[in-house]
PDB file of N, CA, C and O in Angstrom:
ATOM      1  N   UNK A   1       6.089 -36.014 -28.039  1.00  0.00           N
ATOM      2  CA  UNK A   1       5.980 -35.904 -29.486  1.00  0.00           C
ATOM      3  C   UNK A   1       6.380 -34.495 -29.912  1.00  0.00           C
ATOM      4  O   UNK A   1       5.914 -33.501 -29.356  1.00  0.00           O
ATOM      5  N   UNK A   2       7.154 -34.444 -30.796  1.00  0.00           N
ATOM      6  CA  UNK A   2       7.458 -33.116 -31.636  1.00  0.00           C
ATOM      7  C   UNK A   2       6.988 -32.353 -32.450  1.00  0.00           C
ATOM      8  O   UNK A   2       6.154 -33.120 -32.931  1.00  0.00           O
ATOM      9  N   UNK A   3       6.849 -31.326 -33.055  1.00  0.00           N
ATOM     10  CA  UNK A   3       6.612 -31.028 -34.614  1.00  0.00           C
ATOM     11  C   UNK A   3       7.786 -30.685 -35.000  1.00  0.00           C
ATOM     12  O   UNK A   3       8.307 -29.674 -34.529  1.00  0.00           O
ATOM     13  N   UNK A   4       8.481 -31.531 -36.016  1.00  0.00           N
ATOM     14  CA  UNK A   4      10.035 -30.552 -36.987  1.00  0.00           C
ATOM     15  C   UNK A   4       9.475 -30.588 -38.541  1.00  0.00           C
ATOM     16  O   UNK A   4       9.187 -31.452 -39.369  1.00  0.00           O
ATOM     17  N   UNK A   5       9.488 -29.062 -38.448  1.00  0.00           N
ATOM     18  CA  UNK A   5       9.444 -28.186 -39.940  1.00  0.00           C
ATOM     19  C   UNK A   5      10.247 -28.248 -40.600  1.00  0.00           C
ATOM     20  O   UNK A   5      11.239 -27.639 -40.198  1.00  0.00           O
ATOM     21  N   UNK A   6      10.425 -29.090 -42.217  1.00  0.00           N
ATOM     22  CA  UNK A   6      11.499 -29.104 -42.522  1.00  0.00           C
ATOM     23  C   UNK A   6      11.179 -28.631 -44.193  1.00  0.00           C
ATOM     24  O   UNK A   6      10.101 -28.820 -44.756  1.00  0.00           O
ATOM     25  N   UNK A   7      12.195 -28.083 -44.715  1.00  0.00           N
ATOM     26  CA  UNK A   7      12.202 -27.326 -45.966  1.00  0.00           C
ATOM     27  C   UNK A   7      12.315 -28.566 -47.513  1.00  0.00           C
ATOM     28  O   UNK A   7      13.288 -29.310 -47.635  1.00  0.00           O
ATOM     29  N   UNK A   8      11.399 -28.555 -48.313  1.00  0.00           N
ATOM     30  CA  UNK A   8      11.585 -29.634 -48.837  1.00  0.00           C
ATOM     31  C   UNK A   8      11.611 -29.489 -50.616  1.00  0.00           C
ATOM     32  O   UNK A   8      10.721 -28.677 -50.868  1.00  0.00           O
ATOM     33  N   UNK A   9      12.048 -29.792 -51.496  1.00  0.00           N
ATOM     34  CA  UNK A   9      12.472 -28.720 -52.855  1.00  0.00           C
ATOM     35  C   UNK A   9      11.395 -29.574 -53.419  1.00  0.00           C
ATOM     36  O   UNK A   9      11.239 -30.753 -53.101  1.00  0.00           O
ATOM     37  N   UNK A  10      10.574 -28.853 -54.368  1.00  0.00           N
ATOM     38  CA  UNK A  10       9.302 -29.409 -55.095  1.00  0.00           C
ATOM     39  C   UNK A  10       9.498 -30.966 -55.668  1.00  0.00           C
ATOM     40  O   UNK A  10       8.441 -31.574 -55.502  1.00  0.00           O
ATOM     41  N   UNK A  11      10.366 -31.675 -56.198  1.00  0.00           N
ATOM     42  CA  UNK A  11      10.409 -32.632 -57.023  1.00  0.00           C
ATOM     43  C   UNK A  11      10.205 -33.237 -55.619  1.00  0.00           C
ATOM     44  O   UNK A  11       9.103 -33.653 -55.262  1.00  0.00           O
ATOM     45  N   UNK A  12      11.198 -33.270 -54.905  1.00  0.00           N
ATOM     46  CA  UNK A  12      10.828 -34.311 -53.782  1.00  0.00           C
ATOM     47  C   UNK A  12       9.700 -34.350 -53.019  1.00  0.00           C
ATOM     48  O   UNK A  12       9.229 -35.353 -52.484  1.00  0.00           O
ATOM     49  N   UNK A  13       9.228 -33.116 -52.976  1.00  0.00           N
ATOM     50  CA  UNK A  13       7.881 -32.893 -51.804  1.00  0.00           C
ATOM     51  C   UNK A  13       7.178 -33.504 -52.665  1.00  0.00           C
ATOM     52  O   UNK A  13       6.177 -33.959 -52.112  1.00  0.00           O
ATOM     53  N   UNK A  14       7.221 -33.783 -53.963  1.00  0.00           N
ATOM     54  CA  UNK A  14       5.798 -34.292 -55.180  1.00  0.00           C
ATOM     55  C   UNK A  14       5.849 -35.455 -54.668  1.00  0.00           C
ATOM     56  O   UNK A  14       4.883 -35.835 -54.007  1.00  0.00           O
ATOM     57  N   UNK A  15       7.072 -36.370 -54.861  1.00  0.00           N
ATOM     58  CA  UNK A  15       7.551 -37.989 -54.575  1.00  0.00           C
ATOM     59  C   UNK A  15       6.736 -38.084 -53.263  1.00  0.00           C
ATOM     60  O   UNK A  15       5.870 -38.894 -53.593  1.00  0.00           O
ATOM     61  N   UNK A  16       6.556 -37.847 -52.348  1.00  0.00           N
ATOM     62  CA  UNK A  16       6.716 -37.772 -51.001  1.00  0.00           C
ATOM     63  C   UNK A  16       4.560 -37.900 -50.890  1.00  0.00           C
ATOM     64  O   UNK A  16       3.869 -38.834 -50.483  1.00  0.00           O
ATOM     65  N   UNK A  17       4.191 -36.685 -51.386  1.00  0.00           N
ATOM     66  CA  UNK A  17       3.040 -36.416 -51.741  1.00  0.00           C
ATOM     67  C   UNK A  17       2.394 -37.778 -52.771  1.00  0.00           C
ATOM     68  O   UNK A  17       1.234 -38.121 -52.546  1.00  0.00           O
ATOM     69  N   UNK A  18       2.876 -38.223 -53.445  1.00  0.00           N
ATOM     70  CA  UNK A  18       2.160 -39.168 -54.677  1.00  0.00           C
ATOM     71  C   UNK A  18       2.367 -40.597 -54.368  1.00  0.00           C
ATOM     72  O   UNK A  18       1.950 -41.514 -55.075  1.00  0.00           O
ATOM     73  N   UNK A  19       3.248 -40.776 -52.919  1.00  0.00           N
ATOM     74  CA  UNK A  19       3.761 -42.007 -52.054  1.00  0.00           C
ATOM     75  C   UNK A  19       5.075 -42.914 -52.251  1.00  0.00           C
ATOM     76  O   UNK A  19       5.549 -43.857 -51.618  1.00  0.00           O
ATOM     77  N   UNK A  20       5.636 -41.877 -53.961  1.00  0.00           N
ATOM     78  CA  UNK A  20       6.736 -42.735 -54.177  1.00  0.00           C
ATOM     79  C   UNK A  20       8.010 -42.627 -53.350  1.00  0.00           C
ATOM     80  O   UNK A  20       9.014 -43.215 -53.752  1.00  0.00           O
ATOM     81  N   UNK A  21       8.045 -41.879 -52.163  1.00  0.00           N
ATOM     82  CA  UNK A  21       9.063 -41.768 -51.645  1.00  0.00           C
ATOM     83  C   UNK A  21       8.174 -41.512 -50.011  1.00  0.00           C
ATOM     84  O   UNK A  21       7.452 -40.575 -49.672  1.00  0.00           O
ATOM     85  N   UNK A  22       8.598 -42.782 -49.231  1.00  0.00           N
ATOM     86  CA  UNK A  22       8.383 -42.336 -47.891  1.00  0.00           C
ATOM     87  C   UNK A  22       9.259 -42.419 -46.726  1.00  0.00           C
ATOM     88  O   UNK A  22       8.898 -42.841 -45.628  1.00  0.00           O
ATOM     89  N   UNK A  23      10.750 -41.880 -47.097  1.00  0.00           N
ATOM     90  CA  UNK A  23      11.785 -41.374 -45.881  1.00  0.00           C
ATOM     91  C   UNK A  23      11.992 -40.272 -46.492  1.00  0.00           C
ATOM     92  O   UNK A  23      11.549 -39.877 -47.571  1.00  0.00           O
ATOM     93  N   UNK A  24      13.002 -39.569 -45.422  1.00  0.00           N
ATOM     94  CA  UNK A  24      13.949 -38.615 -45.394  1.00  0.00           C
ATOM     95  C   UNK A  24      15.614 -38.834 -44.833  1.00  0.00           C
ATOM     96  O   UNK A  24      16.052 -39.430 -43.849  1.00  0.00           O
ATOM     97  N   UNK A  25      16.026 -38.372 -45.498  1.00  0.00           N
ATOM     98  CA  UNK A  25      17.758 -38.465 -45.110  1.00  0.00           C
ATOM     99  C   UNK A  25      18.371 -36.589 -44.370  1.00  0.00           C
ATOM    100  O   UNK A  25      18.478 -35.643 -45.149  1.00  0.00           O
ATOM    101  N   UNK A  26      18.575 -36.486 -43.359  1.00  0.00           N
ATOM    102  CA  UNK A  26      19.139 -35.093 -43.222  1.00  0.00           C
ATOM    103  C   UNK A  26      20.038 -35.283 -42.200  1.00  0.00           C
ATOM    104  O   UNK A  26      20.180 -36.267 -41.475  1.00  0.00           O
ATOM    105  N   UNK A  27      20.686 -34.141 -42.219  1.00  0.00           N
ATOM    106  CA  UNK A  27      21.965 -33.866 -41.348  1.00  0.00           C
ATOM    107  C   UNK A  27      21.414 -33.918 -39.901  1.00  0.00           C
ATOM    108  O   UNK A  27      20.465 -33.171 -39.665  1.00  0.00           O
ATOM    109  N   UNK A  28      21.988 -34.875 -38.679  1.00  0.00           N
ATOM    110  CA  UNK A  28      21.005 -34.667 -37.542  1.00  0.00           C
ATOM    111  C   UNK A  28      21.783 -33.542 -36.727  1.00  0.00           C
ATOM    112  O   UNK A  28      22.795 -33.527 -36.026  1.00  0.00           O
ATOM    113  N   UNK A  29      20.926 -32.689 -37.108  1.00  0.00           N
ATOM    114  CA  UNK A  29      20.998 -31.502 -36.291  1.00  0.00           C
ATOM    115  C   UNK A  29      19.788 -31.158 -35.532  1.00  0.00           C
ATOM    116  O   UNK A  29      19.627 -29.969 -35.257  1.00  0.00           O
ATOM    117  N   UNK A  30      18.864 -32.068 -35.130  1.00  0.00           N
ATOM    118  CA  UNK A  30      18.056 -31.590 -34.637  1.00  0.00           C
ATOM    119  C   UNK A  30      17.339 -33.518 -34.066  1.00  0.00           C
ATOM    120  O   UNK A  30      17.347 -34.567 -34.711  1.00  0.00           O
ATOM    121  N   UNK A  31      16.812 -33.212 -32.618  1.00  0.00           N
ATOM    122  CA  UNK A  31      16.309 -34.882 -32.199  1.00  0.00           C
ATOM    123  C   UNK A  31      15.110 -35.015 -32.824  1.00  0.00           C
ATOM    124  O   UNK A  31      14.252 -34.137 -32.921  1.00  0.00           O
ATOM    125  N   UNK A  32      15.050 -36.367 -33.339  1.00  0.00           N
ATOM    126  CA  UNK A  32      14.040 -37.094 -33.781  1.00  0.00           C
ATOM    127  C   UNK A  32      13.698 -38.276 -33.080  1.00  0.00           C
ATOM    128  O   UNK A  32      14.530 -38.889 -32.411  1.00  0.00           O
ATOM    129  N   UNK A  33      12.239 -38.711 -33.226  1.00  0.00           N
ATOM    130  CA  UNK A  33      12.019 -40.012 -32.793  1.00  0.00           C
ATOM    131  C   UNK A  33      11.003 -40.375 -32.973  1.00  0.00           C
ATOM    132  O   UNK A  33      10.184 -39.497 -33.244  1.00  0.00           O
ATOM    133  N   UNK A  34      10.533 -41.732 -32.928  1.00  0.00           N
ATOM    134  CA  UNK A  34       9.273 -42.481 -33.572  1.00  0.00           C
ATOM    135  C   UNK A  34       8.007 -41.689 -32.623  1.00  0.00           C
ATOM    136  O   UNK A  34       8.121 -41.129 -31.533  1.00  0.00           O
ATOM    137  N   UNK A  35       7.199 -41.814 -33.188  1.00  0.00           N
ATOM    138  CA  UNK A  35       5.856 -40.816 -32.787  1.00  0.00           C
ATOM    139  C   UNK A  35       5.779 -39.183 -33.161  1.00  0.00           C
ATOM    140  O   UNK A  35       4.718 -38.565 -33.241  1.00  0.00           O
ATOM    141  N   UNK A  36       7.227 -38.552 -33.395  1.00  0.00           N
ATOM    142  CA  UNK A  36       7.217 -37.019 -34.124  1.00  0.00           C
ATOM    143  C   UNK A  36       6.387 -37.149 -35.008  1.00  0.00           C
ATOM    144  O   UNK A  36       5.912 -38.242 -35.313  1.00  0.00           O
ATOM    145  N   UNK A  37       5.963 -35.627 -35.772  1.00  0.00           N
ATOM    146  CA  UNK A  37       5.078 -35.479 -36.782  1.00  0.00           C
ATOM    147  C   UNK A  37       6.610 -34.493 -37.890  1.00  0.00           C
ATOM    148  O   UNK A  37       6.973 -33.483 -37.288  1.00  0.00           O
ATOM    149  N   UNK A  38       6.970 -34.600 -38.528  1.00  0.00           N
ATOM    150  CA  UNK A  38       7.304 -34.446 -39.629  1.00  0.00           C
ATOM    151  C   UNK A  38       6.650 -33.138 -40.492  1.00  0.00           C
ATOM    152  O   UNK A  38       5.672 -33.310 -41.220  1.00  0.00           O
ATOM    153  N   UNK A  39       7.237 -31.930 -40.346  1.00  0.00           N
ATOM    154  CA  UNK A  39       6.311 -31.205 -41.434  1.00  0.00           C
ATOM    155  C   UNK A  39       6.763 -30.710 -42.229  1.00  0.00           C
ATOM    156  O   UNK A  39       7.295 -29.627 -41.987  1.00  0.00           O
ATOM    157  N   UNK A  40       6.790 -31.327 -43.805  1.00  0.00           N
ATOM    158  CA  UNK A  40       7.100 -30.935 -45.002  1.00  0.00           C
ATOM    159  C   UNK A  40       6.820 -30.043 -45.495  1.00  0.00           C
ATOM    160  O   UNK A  40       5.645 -30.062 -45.862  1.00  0.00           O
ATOM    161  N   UNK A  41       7.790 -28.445 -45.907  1.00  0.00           N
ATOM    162  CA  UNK A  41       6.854 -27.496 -46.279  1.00  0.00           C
ATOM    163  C   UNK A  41       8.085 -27.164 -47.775  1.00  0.00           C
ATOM    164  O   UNK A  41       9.315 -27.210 -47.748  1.00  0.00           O
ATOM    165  N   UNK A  42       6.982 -26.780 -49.176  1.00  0.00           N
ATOM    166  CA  UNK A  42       7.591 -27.133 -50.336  1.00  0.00           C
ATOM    167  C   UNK A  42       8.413 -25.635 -49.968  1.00  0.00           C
ATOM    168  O   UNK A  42       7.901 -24.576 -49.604  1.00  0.00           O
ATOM    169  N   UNK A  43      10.003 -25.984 -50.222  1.00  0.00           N
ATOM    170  CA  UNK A  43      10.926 -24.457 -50.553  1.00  0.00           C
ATOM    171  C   UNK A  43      11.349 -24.180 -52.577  1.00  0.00           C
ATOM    172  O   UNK A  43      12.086 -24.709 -53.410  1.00  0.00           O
ATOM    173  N   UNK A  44      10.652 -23.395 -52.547  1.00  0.00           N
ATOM    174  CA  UNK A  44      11.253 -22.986 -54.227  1.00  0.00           C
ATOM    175  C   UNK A  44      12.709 -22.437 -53.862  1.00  0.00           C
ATOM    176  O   UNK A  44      12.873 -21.526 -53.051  1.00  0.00           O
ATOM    177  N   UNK A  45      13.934 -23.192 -54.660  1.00  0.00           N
ATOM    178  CA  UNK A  45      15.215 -22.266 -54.324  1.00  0.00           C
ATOM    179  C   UNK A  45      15.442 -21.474 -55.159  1.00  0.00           C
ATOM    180  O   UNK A  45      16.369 -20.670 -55.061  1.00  0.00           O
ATOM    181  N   UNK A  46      14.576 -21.538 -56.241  1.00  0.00           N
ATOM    182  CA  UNK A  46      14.816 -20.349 -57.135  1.00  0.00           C
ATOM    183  C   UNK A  46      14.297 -18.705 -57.024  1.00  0.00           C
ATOM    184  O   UNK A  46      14.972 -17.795 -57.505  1.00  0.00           O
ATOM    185  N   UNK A  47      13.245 -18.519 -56.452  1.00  0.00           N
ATOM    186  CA  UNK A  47      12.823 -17.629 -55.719  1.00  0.00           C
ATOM    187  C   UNK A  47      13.006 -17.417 -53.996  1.00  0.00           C
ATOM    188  O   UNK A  47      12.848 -16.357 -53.389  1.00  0.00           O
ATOM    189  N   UNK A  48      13.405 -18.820 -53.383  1.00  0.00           N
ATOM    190  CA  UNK A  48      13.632 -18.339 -52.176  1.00  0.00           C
ATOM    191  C   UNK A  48      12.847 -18.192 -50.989  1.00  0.00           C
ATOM    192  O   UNK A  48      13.188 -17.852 -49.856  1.00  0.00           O
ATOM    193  N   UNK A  49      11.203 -18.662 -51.681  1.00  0.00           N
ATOM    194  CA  UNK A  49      10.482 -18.614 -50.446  1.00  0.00           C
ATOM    195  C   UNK A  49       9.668 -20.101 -50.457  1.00  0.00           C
ATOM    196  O   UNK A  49       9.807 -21.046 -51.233  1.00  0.00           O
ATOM    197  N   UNK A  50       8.882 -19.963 -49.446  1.00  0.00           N
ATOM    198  CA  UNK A  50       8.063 -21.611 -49.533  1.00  0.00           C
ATOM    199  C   UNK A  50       6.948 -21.084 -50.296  1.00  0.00           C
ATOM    200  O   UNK A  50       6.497 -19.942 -50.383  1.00  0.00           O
ATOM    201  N   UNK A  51       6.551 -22.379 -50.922  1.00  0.00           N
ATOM    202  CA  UNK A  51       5.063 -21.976 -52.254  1.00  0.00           C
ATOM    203  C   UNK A  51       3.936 -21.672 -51.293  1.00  0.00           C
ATOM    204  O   UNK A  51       3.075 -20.812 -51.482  1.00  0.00           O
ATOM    205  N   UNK A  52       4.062 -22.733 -49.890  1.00  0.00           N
ATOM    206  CA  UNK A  52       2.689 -22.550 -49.464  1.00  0.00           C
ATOM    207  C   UNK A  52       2.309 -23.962 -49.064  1.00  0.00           C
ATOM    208  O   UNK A  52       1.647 -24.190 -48.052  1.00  0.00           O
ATOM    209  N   UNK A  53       2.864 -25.155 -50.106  1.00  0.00           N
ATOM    210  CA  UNK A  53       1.783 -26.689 -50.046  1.00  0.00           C
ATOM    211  C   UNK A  53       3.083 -26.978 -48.667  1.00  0.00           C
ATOM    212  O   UNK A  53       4.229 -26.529 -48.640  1.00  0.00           O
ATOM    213  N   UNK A  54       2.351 -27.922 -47.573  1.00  0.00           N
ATOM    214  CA  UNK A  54       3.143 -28.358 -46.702  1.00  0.00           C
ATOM    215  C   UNK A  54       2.345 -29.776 -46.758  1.00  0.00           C
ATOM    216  O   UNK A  54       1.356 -29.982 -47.461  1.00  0.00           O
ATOM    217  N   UNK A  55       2.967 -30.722 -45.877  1.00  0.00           N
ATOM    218  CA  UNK A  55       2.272 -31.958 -45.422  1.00  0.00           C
ATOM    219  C   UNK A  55       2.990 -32.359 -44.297  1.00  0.00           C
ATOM    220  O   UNK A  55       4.189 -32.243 -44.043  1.00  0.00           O
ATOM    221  N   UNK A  56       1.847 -32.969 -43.506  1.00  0.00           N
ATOM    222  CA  UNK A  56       2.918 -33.694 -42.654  1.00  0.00           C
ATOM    223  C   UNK A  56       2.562 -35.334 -42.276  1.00  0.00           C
ATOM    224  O   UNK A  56       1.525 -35.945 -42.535  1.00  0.00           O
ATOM    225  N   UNK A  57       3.775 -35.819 -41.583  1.00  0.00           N
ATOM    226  CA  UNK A  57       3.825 -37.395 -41.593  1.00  0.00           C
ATOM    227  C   UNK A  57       4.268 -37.436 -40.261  1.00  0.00           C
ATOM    228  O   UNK A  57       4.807 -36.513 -39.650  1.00  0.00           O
ATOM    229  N   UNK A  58       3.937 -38.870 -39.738  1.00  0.00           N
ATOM    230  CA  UNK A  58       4.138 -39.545 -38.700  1.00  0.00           C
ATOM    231  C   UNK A  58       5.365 -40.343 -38.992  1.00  0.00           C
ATOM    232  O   UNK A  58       5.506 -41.135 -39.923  1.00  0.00           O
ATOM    233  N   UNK A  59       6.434 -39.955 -37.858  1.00  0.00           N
ATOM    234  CA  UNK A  59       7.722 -40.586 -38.088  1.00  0.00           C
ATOM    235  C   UNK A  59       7.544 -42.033 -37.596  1.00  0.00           C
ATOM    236  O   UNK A  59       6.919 -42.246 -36.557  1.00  0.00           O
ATOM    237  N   UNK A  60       8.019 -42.916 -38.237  1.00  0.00           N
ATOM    238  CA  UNK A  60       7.533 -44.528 -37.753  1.00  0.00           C
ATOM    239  C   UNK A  60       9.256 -45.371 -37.718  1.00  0.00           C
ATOM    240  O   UNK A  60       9.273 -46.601 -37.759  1.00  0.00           O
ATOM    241  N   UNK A  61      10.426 -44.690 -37.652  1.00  0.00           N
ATOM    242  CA  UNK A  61      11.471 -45.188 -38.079  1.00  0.00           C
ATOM    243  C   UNK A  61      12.629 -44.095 -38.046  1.00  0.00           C
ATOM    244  O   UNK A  61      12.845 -43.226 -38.891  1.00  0.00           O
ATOM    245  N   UNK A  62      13.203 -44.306 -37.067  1.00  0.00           N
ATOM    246  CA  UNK A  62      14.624 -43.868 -36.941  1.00  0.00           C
ATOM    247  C   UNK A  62      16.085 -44.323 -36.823  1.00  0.00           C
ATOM    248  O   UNK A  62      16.466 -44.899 -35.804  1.00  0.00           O
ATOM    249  N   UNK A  63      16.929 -44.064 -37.879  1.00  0.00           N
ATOM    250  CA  UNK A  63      18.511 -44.551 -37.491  1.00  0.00           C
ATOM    251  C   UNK A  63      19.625 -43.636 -37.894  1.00  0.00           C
ATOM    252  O   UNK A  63      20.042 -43.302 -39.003  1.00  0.00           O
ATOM    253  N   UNK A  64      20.000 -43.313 -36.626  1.00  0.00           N
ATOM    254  CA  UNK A  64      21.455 -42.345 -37.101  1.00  0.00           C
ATOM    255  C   UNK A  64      22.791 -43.408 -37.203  1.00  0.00           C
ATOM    256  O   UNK A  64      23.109 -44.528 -36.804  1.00  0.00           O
ATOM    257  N   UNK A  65      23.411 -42.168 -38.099  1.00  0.00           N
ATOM    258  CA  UNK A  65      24.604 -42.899 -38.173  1.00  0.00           C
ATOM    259  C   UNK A  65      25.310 -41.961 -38.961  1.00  0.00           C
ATOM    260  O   UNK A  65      24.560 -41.116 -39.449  1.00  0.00           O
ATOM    261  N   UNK A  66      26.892 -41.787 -39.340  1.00  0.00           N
ATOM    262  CA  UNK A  66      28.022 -41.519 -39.269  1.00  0.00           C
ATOM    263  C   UNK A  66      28.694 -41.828 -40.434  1.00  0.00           C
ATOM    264  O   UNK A  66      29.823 -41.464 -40.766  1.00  0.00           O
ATOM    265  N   UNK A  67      27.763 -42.661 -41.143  1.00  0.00           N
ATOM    266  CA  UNK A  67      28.392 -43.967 -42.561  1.00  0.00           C
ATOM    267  C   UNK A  67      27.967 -43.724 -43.907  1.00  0.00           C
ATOM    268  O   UNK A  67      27.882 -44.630 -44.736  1.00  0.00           O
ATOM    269  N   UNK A  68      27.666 -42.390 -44.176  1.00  0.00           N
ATOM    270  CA  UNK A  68      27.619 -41.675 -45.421  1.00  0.00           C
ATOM    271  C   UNK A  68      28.429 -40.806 -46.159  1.00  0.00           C
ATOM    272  O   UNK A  68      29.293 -40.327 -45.424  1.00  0.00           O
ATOM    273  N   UNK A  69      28.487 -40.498 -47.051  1.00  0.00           N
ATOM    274  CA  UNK A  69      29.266 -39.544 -47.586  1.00  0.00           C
ATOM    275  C   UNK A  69      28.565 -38.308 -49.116  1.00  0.00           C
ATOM    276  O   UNK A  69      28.957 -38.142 -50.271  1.00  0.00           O
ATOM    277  N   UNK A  70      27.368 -37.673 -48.273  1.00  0.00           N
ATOM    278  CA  UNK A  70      26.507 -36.733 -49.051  1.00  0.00           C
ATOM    279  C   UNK A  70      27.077 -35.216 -48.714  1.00  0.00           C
ATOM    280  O   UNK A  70      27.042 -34.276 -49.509  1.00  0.00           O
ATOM    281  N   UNK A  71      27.643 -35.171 -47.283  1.00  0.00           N
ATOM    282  CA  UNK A  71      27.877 -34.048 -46.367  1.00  0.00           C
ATOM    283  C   UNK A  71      29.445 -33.343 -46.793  1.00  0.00           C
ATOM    284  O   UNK A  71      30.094 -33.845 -47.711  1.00  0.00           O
ATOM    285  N   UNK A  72      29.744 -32.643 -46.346  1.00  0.00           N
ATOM    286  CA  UNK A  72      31.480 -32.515 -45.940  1.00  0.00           C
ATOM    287  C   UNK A  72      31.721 -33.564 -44.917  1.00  0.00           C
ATOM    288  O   UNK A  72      30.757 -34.235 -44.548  1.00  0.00           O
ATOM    289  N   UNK A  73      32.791 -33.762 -44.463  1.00  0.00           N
ATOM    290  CA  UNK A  73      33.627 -34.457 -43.093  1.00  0.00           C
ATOM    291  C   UNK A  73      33.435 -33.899 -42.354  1.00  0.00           C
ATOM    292  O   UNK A  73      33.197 -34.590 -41.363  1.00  0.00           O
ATOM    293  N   UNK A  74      33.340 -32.259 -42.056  1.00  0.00           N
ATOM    294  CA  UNK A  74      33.001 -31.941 -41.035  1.00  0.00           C
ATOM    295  C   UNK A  74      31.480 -31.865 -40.283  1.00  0.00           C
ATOM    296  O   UNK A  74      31.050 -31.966 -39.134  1.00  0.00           O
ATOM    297  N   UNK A  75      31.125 -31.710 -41.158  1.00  0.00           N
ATOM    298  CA  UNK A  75      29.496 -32.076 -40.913  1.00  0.00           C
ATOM    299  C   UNK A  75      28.901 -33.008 -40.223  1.00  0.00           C
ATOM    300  O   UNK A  75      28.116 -32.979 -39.275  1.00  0.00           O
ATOM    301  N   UNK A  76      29.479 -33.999 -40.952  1.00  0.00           N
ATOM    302  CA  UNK A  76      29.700 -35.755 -40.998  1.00  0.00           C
ATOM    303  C   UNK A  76      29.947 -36.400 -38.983  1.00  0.00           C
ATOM    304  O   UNK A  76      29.572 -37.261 -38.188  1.00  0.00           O
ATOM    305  N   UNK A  77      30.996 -34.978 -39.141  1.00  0.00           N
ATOM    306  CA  UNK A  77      31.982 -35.625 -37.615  1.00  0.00           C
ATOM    307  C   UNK A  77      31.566 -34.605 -36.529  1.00  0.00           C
ATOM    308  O   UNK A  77      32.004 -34.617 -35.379  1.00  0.00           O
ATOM    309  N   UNK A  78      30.703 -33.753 -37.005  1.00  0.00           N
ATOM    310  CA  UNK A  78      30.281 -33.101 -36.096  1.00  0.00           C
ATOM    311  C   UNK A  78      28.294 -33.257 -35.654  1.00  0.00           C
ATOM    312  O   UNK A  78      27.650 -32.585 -34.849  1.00  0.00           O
ATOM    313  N   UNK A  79      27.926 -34.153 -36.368  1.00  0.00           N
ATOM    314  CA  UNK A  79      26.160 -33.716 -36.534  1.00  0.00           C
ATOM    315  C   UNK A  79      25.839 -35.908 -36.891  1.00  0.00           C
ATOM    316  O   UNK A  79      24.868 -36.558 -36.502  1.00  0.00           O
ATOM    317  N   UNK A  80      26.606 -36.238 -37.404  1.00  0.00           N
ATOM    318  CA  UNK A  80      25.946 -37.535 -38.348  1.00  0.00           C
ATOM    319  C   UNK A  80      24.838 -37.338 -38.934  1.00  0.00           C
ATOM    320  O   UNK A  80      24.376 -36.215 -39.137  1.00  0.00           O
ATOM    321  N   UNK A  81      24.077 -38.838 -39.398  1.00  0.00           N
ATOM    322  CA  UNK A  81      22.947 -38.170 -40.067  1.00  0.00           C
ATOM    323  C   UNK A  81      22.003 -38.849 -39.177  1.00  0.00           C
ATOM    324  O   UNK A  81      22.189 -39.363 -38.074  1.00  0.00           O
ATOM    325  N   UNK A  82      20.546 -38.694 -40.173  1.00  0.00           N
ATOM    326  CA  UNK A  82      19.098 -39.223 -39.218  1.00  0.00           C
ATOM    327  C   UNK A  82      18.371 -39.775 -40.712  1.00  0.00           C
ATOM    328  O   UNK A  82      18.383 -39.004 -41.672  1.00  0.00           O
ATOM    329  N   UNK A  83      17.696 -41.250 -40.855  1.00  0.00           N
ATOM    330  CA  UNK A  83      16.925 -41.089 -42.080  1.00  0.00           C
ATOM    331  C   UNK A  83      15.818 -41.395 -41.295  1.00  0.00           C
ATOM    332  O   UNK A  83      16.037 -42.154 -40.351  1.00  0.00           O
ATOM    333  N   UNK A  84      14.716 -41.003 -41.451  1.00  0.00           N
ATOM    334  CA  UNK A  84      13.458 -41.556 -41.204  1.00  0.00           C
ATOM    335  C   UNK A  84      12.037 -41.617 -42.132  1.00  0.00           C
ATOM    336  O   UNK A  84      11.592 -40.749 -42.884  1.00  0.00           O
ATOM    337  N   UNK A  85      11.444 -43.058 -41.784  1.00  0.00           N
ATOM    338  CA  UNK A  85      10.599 -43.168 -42.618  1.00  0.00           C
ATOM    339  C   UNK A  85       9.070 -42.948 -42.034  1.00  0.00           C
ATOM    340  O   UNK A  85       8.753 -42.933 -40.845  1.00  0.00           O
ATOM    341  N   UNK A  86       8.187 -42.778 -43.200  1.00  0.00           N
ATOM    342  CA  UNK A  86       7.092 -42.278 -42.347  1.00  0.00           C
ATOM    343  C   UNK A  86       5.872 -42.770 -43.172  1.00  0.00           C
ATOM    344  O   UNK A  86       6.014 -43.348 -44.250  1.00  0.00           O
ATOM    345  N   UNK A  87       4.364 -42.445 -42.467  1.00  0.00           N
ATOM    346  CA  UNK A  87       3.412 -42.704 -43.199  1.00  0.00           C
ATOM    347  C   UNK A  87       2.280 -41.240 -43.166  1.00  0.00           C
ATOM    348  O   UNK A  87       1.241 -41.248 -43.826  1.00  0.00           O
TER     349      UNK A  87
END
């Protein structure tokens, strides 16, 4: 089992927090897999630092893949992505 710290911008960390949103979509640059813990920590990009509120989740759902278009191409063809959902 893992811990991945991941940077998360307030509107979404709220969604995430209030249950209306329970995946994530990111560039897989880093291994994931069912049983990780997930740790959401809120990033303000307007100031640049984290507020402080974090949470974390149990990853219950993983699928990479190659079949998006959020990234550049190179990104894309070098990393694919990872979404996972959690509770």
């Amino acid at each position: 089992m893992r811990r991945i710290e991941k940077k998360t911008v307030p509107d979404l960390f709220e969604k995430v927090l209030n249950g209306e949103k329970n995946f994530d979509l990111r560039i897989a640059e880093f291994e994931c897999e069912v049983g990780d813990v997930l740790v959401l920590r809120e990033w303000d990009s307007e100031i640049k630092e984290y507020t402080g509120r974090q949470m974390e989740k149990t990853v219950t759902f993983v699928m990479k893949t190659k079949d998006l278009r959020f990234w550049s191409q190179e990104d894309i063809d070098e990393l694919g992505f990872v979404v996972m959902s959690f509770k």
